[in-house]
Rosetta silent file (secondary structure, phi, psi, omega in degrees, C-alpha in Angstrom):
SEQUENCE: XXXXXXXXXXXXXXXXXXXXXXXXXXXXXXXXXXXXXXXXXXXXXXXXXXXXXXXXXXXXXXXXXXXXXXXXXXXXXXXXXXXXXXXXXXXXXXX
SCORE:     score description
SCORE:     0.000 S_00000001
   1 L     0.000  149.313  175.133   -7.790  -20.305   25.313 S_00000001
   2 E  -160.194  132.459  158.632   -7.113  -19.998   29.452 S_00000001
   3 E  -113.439  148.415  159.805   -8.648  -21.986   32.343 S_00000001
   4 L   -82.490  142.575  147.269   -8.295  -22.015   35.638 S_00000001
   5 L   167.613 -173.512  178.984   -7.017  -25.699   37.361 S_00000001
   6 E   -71.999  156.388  112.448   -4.838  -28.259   39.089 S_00000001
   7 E   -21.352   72.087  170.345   -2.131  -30.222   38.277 S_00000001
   8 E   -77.155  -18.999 -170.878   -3.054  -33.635   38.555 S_00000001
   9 E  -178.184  137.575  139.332    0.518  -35.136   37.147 S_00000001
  10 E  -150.216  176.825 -155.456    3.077  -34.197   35.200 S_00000001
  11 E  -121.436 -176.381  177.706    5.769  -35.816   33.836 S_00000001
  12 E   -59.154  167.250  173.811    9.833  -35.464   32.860 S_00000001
  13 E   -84.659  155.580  171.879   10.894  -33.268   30.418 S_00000001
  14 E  -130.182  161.652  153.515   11.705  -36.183   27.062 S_00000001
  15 E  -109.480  121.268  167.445   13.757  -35.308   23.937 S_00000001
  16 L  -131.773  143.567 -163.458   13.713  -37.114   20.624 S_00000001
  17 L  -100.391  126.562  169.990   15.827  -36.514   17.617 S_00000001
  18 E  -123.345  172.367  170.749   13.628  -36.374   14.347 S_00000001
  19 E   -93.396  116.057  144.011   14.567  -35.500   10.670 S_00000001
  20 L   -30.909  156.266  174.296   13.342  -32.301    9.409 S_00000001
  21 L   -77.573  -14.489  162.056   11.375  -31.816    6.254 S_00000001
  22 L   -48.430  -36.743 -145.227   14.890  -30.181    4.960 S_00000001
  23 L   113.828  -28.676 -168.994   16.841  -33.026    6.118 S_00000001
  24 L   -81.419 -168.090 -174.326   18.730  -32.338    9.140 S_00000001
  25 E   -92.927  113.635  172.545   18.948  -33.626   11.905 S_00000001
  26 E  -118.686  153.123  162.642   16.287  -31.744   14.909 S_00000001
  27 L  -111.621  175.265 -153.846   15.196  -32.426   18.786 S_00000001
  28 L  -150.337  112.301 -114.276   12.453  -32.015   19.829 S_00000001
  29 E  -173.806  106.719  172.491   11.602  -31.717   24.018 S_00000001
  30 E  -132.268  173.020  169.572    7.877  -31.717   25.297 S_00000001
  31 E  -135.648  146.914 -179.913    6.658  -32.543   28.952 S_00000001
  32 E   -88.952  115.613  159.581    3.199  -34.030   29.914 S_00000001
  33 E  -115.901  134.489  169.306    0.667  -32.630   32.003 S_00000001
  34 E   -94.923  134.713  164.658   -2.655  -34.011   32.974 S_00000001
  35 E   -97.840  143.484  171.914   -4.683  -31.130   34.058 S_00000001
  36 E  -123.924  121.761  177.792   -8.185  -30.719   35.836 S_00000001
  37 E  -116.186  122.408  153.219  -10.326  -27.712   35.197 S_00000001
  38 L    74.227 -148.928  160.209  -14.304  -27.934   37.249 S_00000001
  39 L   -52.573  -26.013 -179.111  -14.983  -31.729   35.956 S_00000001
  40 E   -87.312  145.615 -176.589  -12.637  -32.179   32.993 S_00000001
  41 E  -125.960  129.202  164.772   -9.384  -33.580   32.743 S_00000001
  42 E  -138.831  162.092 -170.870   -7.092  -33.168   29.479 S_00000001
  43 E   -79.962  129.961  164.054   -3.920  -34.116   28.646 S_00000001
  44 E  -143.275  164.086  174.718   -1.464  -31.288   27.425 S_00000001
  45 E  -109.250 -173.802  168.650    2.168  -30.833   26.675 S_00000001
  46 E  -139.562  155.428  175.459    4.604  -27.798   26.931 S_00000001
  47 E  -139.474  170.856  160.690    7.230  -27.878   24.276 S_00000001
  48 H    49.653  -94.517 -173.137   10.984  -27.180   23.157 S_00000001
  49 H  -100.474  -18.524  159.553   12.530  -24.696   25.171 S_00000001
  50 H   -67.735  -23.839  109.790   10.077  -23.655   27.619 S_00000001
  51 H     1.840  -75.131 -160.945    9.463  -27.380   28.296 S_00000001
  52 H   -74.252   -1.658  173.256   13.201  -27.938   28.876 S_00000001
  53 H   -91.556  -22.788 -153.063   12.880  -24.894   32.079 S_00000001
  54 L   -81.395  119.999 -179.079    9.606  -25.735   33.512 S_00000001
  55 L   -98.653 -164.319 -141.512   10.843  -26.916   36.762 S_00000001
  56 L  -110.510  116.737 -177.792    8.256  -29.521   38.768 S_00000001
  57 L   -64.684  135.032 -172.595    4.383  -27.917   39.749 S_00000001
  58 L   -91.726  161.896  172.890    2.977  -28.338   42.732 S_00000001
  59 L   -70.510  -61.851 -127.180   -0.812  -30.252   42.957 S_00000001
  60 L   -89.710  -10.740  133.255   -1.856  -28.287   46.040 S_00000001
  61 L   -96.705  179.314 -172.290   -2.532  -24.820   43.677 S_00000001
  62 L   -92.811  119.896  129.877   -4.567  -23.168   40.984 S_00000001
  63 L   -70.225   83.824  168.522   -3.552  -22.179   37.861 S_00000001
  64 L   -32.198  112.983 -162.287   -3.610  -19.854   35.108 S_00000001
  65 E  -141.297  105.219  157.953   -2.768  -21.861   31.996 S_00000001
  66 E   -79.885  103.482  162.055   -2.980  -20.167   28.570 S_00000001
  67 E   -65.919  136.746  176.055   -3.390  -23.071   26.008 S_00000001
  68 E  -117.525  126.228 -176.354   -3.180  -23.223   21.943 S_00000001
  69 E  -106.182  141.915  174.397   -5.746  -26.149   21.007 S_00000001
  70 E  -156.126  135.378  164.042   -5.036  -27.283   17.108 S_00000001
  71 E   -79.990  104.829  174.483   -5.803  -30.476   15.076 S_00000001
  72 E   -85.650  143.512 -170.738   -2.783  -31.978   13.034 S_00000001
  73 E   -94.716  132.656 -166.873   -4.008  -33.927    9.961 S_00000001
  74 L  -122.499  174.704  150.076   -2.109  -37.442    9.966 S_00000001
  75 L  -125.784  128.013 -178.820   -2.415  -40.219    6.880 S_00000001
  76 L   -53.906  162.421  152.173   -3.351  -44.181    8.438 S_00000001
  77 L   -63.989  -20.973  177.449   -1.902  -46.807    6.454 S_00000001
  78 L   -68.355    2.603  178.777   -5.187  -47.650    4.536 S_00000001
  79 L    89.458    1.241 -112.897   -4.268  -43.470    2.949 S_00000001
  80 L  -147.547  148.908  173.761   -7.387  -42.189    4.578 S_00000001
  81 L   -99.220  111.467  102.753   -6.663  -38.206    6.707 S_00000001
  82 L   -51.291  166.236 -160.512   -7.335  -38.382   10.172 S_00000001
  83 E  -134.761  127.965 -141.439   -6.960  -36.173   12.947 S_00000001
  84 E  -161.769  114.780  178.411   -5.173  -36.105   16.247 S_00000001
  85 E   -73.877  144.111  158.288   -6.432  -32.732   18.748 S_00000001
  86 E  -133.844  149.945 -155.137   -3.429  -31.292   20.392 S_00000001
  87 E  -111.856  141.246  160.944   -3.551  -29.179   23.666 S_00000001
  88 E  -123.793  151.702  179.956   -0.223  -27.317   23.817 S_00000001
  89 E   -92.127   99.516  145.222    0.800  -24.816   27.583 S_00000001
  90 E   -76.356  -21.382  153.991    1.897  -21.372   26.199 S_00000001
  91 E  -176.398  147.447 -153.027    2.041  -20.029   29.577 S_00000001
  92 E  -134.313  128.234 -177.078    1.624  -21.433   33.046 S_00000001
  93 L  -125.296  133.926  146.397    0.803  -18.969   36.285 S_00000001
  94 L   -80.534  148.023 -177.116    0.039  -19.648   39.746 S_00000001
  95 L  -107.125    0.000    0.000   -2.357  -17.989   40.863 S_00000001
């Protein structure tokens, strides 16, 4: 998917160390953006190594932003599959 918008915020790059489903030991490195395209505002990340480059955007232009939208399947504690939308930035242009 790609929109046009702003910047409204974004945030630091963060790193967290999780265990793989192998076992080791992995990080893991996303950054936050709130975005505005027309009326809507959604939340997206960038992740791992493009994440740890993305130096700081300015609000005052337009973007190109190609997006991957995907729903990860979680389980609650009551057992029950839920769903949690994720926006992820695959590549971010000014325009």
């Amino acid at each position: 998917m790609e929109i046009i918008c702003r910047v409204k915020d974004q945030g630091a790059c963060q790193e967290r160390e999780y265990t793989a489903q192998n076992g080791n030991k992995e990080t893991f490195a996303s950054m936050p953006f709130l975005l505005e395209s027309g009326g809507d505002t959604m939340y997206a990340e960038m992740i791992q190594e493009q994440a740890r480059k993305q130096g700081q955007l300015s609000k005052d232009y337009y973007y190109k932003v190609q997006l991957q939208l995907a729903a990860r399947p979680w389980q609650d504690q009551q057992g029950s599959t839920r769903y949690e939308n994720r926006i992820t930035i695959t590549k971010i242009a000014v325009l």
